[in-house]
ZAFI-417557 format. One record per residue (C-alpha): x, y, z; residue number from 1. Coordinates in steps of 0.5 Angstrom, whole numbers. Layout:
    c1    c2    c3   i
     X     Y     Z NUM
...
This chain:
    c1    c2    c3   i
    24   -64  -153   1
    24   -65  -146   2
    29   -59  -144   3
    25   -55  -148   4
    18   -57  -144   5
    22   -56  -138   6
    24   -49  -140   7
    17   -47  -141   8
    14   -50  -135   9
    19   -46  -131  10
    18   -39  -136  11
    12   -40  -134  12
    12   -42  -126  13
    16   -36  -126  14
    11   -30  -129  15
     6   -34  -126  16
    10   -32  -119  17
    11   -25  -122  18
     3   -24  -123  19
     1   -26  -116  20
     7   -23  -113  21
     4   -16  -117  22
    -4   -17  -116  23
    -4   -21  -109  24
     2   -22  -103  25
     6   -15  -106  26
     0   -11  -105  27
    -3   -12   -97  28
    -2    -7   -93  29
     1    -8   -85  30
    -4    -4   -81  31
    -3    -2   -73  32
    -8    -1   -70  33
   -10    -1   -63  34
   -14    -7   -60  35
   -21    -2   -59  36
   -22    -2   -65  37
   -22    -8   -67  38
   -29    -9   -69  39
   -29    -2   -74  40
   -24    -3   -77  41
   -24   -11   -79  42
   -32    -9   -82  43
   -27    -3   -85  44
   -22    -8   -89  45
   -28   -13   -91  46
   -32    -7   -95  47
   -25    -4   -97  48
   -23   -11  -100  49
   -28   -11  -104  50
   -29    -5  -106  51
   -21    -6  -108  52
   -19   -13  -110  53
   -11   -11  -111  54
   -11    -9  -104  55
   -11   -14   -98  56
   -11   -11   -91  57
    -6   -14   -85  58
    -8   -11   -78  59
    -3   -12   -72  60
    -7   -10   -67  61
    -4    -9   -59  62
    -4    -4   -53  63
    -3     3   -56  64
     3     4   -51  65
     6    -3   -55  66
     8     1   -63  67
    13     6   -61  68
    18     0   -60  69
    16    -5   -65  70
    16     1   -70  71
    22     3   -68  72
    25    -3   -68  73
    22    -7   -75  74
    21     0   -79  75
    15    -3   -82  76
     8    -2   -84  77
     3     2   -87  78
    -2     6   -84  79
    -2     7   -75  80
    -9     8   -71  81
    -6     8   -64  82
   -12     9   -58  83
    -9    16   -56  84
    -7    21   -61  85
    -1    22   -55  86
     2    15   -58  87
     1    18   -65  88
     5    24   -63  89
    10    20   -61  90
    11    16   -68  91
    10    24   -71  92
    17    26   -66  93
    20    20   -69  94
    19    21   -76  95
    15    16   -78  96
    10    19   -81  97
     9    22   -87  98
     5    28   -85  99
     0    29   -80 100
    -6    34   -80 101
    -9    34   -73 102
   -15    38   -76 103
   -17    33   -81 104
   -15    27   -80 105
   -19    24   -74 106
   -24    19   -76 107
   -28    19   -69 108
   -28    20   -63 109
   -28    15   -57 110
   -32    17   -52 111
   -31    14   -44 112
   -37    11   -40 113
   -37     7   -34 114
   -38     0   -34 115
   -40    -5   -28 116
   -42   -12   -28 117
   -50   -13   -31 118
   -54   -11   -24 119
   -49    -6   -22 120
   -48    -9   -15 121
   -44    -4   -12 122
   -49     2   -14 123
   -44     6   -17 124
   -48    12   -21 125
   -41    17   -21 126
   -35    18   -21 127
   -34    19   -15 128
   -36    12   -12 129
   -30     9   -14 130
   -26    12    -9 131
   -32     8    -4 132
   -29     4     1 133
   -29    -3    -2 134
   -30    -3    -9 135
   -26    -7   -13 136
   -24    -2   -18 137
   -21    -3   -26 138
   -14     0   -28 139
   -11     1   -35 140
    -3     1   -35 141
    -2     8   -39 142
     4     5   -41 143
     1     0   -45 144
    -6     2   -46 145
   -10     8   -48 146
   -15     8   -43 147
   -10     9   -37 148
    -8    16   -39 149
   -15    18   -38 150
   -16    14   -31 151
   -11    18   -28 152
   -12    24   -32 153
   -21    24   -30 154
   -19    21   -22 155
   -14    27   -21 156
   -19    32   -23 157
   -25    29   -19 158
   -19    29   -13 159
   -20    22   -12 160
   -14    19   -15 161
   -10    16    -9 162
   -16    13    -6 163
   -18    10   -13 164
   -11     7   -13 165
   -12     4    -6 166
   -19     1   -10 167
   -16    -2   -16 168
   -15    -9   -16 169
   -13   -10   -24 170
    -8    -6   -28 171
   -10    -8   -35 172
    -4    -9   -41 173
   -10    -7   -46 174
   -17    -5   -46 175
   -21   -11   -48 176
   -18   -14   -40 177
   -22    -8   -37 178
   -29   -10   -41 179
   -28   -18   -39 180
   -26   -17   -32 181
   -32   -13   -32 182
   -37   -18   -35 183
   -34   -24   -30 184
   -34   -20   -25 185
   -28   -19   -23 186
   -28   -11   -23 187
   -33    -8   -19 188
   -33    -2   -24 189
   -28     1   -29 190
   -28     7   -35 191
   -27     4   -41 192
   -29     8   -49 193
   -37     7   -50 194
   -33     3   -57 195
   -31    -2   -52 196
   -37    -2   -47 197
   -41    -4   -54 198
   -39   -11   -55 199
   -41   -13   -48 200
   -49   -11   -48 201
   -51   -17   -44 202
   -46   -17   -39 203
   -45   -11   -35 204
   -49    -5   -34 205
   -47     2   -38 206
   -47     9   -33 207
   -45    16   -38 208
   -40    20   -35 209
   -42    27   -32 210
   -40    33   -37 211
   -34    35   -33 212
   -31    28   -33 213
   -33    25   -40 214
   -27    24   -44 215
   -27    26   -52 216
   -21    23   -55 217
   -19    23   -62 218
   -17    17   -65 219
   -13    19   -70 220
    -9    16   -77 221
    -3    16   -81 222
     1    14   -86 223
     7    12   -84 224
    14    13   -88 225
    17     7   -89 226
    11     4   -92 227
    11    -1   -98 228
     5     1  -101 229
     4     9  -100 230
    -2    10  -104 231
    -5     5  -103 232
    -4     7   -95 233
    -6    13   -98 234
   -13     9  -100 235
   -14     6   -94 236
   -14    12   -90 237
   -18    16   -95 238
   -24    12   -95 239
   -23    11   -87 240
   -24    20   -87 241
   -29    19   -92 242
   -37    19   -90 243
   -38    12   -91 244
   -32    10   -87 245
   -34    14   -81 246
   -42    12   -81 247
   -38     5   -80 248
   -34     7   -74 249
   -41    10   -72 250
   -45     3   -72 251
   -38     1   -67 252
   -41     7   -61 253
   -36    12   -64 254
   -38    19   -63 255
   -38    22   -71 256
   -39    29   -70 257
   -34    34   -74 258
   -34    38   -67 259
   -35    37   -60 260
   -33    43   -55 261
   -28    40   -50 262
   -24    45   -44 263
   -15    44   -45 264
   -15    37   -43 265
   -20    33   -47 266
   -26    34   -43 267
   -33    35   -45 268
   -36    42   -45 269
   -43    41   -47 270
   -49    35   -49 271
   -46    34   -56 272
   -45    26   -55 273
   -51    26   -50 274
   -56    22   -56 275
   -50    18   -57 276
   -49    16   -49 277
   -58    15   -48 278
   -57    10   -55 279
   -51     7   -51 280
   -55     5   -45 281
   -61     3   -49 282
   -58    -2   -52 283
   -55    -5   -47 284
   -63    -5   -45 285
   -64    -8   -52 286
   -60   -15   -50 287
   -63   -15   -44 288
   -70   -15   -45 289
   -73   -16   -52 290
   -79   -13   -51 291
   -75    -6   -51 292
   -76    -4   -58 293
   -70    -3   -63 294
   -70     2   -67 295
   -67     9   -70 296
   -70    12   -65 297
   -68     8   -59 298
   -62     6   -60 299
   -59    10   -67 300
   -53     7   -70 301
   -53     1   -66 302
   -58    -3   -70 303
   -54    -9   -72 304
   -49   -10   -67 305
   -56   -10   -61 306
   -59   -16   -66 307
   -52   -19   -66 308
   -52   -19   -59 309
   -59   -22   -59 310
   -58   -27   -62 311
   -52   -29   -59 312
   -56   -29   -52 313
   -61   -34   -56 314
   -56   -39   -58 315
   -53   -39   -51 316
   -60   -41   -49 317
């Protein structure tokens, strides 16, 4: 009888591994992700879970510049969002992806801005202030982080890329670096995406960038080809293109719109992401000073992560 009890207990253990191995560990997805869009994404996977139990989400979040390597070397993963549609290139070239449709699968766009710590205590209005004697300037390694292909590249084209080298004091391995030296002071001024600039609202001040300077940058997704669980990769990033997947990016100071005008190498063209940019600034007003109201009108999409701030500015008081 006790042989016949033991049987049946492991028979049991067994199809009950089988079934959590089914409907749990077996369905979560390895996601790389590049560390700027943390804070999208993490709000993406909480909804997207709930809307779909059977999946769970896995993000590796690094500096873009590190996946290629990781990817080539492990060959694992479900679904790739670098920083910089360059990096995701890369990933294309190599045969990692299953498919990559350049015109649709582009959820959002970053958009760069100047940050400065709160008070701007170098007065810097412009691009060409970083090249002013004395500033202390914050400079993203483009072999490691996305934002650092676009200093060179907005340095170059103001003329001024080798006396901002001079300048630069910090060469950061991923963008959160660049927003932290600001908001301690470290830096005297760098560029970094509006989604970046946004987690910082009390702590530095935020200057959009003159049209001709201001980088648009498609962040784009895919699904990798040696993906565990290819439809429900598939899934993901469905939801992710979907409507209710980009007004999430929106809320995390991502540019939406299906067209912004920019020349051959990225730059912007017209006033498109001109309402974006003044939301962006008044929000940083917002934290500031509560008496600055909030509202659609003010600070659009921006609504919950202004209160946020708010209330964490209050609980540190």
């Amino acid at each position: 009888m006790k042989t016949v009890k033991y049987v049946l207990f492991f028979v049991i253990a067994f199809c009950f591994t089988l079934s959590s191995q089914a409907f749990g560990g077996e369905k979560a997805l390895l996601f790389h992700a590049g560390l700027g869009q943390r804070g999208a994404l993490n709000e993406v996977k909480e909804i997207f879970e709930k809307k779909n139990p059977e999946i769970k989400v896995n993000f590796s979040y690094k500096g873009s510049g590190y996946f290629i390597a990781d990817i080539t070397r492990s060959k694992q993963g479900d679904l790739f969002m670098p920083g910089e549609e360059f990096y995701l290139m890369q990933a294309v070239e190599r045969g990692f992806l299953t498919s990559y449709n350049p015109e649709t699968d582009i959820p959002a766009h970053f958009v760069t801005v100047i940050i400065t710590p709160a008070g701007n205590p170098k007065n810097i209005k412009c691009i060409e202030d970083f090249a002013k004697p004395g500033v202390r300037v914050g400079l993203g390694n483009p072999k490691s982080c996305a934002v650092g292909i676009w200093h060179q590249k907005t340095f170059e084209k103001a003329g001024i890329w080798d006396k901002v080298k001079k300048n630069a004091t910090l060469s950061a391995k991923c963008i959160p670096e660049l927003g932290n030296a600001a908001q301690h002071r470290a830096i005297d001024g760098s560029i970094v995406w509006g989604t970046t600039a946004v987690l910082y609202l009390r702590d530095v001040d935020i200057i959009p960038i003159e049209h001709q300077y201001r980088g648009i940058i498609r962040l784009p997704v895919g699904v990798l080809k040696f993906a565990r669980y290819k439809e429900e990769a598939q899934q993901l990033m469905d939801y992710i293109l979907s409507d209710e997947g980009r007004a999430i990016f929106h809320k995390h100071a991502y540019a939406i719109n299906s067209v912004i005008p920019v020349d051959k190498d990225g730059f912007c063209l017209d006033g498109t992401t001109d309402k974006d940019m003044e939301y962006l600034v008044n929000a940083a007003k917002a934290v500031k000073d509560e008496s600055f109201p909030v509202n659609k009108d003010t600070v659009g999409a921006l609504i919950e992560e202004v209160e946020r701030q708010r209330k964490t500015v209050r609980a540190g008081d």
